[in-house]
C-alpha positions, 0 to 999 in steps of 0.5 A, spaced: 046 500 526 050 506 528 057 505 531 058 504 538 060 511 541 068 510 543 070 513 549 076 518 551 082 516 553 084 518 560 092 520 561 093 524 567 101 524 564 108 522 565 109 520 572 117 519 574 118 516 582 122 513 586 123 507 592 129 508 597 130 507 604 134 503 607 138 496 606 133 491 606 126 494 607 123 491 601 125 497 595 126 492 589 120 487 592 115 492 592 117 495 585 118 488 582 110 486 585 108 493 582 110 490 575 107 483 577 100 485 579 100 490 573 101 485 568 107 489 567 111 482 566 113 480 559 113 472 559 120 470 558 122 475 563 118 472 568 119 464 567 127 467 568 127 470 575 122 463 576 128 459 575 133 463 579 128 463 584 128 455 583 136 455 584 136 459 590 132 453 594 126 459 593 119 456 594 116 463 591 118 467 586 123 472 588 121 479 585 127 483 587 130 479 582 127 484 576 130 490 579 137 487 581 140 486 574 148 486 576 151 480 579 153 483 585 146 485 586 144 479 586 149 475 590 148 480 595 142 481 595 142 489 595 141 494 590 148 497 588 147 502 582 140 505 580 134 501 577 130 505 571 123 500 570 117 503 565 110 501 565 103 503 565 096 502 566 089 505 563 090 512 565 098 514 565 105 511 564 110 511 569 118 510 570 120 508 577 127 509 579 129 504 585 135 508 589 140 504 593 140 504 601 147 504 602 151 510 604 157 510 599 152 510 594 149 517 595 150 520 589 147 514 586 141 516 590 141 523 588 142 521 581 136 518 581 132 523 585 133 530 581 127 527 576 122 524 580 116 527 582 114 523 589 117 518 592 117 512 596 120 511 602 120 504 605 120 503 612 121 496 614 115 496 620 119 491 625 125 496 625 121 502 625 124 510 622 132 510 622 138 513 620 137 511 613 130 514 613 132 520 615 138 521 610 134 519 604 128 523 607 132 530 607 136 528 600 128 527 597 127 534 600 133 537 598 133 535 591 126 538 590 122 531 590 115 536 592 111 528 594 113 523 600 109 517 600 113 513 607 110 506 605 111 501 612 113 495 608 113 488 611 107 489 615 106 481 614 112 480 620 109 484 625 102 481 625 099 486 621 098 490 627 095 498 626 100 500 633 106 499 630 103 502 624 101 508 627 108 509 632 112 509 625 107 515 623 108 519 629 116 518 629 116 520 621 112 526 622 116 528 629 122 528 623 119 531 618 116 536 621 124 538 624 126 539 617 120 542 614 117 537 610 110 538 608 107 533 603 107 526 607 102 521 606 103 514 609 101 507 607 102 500 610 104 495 605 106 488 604 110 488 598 112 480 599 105 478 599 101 484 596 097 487 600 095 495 599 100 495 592 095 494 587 089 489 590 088 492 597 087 484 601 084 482 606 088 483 612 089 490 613 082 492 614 083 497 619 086 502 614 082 505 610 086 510 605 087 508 597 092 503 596 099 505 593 097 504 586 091 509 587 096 515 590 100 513 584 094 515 580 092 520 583 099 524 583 100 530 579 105 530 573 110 535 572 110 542 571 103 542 573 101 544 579 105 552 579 104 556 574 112 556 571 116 561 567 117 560 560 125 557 559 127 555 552 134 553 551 137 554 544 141 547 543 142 549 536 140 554 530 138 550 523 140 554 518 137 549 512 143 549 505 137 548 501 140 553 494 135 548 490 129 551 495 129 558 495 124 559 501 129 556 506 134 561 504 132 566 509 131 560 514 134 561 521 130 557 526 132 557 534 131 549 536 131 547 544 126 544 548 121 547 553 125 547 559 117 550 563 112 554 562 109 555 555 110 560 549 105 562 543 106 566 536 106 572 537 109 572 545 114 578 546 121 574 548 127 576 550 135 572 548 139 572 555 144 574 556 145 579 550 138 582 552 135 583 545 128 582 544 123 580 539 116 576 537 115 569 536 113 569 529 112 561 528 113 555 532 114 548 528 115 541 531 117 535 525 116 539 520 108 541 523 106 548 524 103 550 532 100 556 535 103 555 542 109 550 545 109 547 552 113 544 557 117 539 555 117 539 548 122 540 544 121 545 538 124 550 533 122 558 534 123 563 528 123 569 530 120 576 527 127 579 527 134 577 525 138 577 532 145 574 533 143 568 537 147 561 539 148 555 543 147 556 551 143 563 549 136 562 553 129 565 550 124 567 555 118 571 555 120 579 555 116 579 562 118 574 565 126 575 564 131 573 569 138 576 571 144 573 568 149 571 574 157 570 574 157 569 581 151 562 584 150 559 592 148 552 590 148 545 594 153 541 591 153 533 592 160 531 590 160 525 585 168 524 584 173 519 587 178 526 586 176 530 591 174 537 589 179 543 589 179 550 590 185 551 587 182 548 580 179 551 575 171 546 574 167 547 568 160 548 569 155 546 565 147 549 566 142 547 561 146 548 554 151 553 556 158 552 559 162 556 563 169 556 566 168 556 574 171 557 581 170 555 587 170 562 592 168 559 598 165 553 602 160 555 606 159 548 609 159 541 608 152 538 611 154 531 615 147 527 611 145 523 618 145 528 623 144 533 618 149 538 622 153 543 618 161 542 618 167 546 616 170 543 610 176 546 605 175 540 600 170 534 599 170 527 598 165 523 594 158 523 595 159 529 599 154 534 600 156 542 601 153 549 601 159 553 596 160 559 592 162 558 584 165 564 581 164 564 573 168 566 567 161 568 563 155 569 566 149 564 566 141 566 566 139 561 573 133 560 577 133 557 586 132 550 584 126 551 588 123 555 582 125 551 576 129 545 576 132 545 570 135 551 570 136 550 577 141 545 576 148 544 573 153 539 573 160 541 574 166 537 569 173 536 570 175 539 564 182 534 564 178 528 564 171 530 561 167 527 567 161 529 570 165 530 578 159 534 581 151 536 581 149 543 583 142 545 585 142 553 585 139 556 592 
């Protein structure tokens, strides 16, 4: 008798999304009955939070409660710092970030929404679009989020009623369409009670679109919807001290990761920013031999030719080489307590180079609720301003909006070793 015939395992790829919104429309609930109606809860996990619930007078279990791991969190009942949450279902993986609705929270916001590639932004159907709304809308945009998904939550308060849902809808999308958001779908939802997570229900008939778990199946993973450019930040040059072994004495292998696009043996390349040129003679990874790398994979590269290269050096393929700058526009969201100075001299820090830098100029500070721009000569904490950055050596950088990995850059205070700001190339 012959084996039964396997089938193939489906993976459409690592899915990075995020919940945000304003205070109390249901971000830790929803991703808490995510996790639960995915069987995503461990045991004891679960018979935890059933006991909390308990002490609390609840005769429910409080799913918010496996998301707000802080004490304060708890007591207040809002969520202060990020949450990161892993699971997975047949066909992908996933991480969740749950983002804080407070204002003074911002650049935790941002922290949490420069890796996502879709978000979810709740809306509590009884209060309908606000100013948090918009904030987060346009911080999801500016961060290069390329999917919105406005989850109307609590659907369950207002009789489950389609009107409500679809004056949401037209207000949302009289917004976005301001701001220049393309990619929004709507869905509503009821995370208290289920409805439309991973099991439809029965009382949102009138709504015929695929639940909130079948959009997040079907969504595309990163770095597969455009053709990118192939990035590779050098982290380090292994030179094996083997005398035992003499193979490895001409060994000098180029280690880093893919930051986008693809590279195969034989590929032209180009070292930036010295300019030098030379073919890939072999790409291993844990000690295999592969004929091609893609993105996101961290890999060394030997190269035919003996060139002088080191950390913060960047690969790229020959035909596809950028400029190195001294000089970058970039939107700027200001982490610090100590307010940014344009007396001061920051580091900057771009993929694995670091450069000595200046603020030249604000252009402008952008006021996140109205989305006005104001003049500034400093900025604050979760600060968001357009600002030029003179630098010391040059750097080789894409628009945020071609590549974010080398689109991005933080900047260190170099007195403190802190990370006191997050840039995003225009």
């Amino acid at each position: 008798m012959s084996a039964p015939e396997q089938l193939p395992e489906i993976d459409n790829g690592l899915l990075r999304f995020l919940t945000c919104g304003s205070v109390d429309d249901g971000k830790s609930t929803l991703i808490g009955r995510l996790l639960f109606d995915t069987k995503a809860i461990l045991a004891d996990t679960m018979n935890a939070i059933e006991k909390t619930s308990a002490k609390r007078g609840m005769s429910a279990v409080d799913l918010s409660l496996l998301t707000d791991g802080l004490q304060a969190e708890r007591e207040q009942g809002i969520t202060i710092d990020v949450a990161y949450r892993y699971f997975s279902t047949g066909t992908r993986k996933y991480i969740i970030a749950d983002a804080p609705g407070h204002e003074q929270y911002t650049r935790n916001m941002v922290t949490a929404a420069s890796t996502a590639n879709l978000a979810i932004i709740l809306v509590d159907a009884r209060r309908g679009v606000l100013t948090q709304t918009r904030r987060h809308s346009y911080l999801a945009s500016l961060v290069g989020i390329p999917h919105l998904l406005v989850a109307v939550n609590k659907m369950d308060l207002v009789d489950y009623d389609q009107k409500v849902f679809e004056q949401i809808r037209a207000d949302y999308l009289a917004f976005a369409d301001k701001l220049g958001i393309k990619d929004v779908r709507f869905i509503p939802i009821s995370a208290l009670a289920g409805d439309m997570i991973v099991d439809r229900g029965d009382r949102l008939g009138w709504y015929d679109g695929p639940t909130l778990l079948e959009i997040l199946e079907a969504a595309p993973a990163a770095h597969t919807e455009t053709a990118e450019n192939f990035r590779f930040p050098v982290q380090f040059v292994c030179r094996p001290q083997d005398s035992a072994n003499p193979e490895l004495h001409d060994y000098r292998g180029f280690m880093g990761r893919v930051e986008s696009g693809e590279v195969a043996v034989g590929d032209a390349i180009t070292v930036l920013p010295s300019g030098a040129t030379s073919k890939v003679k072999a790409i291993e990874l844990g000690g295999e031999k592969l004929q091609r790398a893609i993105h996101e994979q961290s890999v060394t590269l030997l190269l035919e030719d003996e060139i002088d290269i080191s950390r913060g050096d960047m690969i790229v393929k020959s035909a596809e080489a950028p400029e190195a700058v001294k000089q970058i526009d970039a939107t700027v969201c200001w982490l610090s307590e100590t307010p940014m100075s344009t007396a001061r001299t920051y580091l900057v820090r771009h993929t694995t180079r670091e450069a000595k830098a200046k603020v030249a100029k604000i252009d402008y500070r952008l006021d996140v609720n109205t989305l006005e721009q104001e003049p500034a000569t400093s900025l604050a904490m979760n600060d968001i301003a357009r600002l030029t950055l003179k630098l010391a050596q040059p750097i080789v950088a894409d628009a945020y909006a071609d590549n974010r990995a080398t689109g991005a850059f933080i900047i260190i205070d170099e007195s403190t070793n802190n990370t006191v700001g997050a840039g995003m190339i225009g």
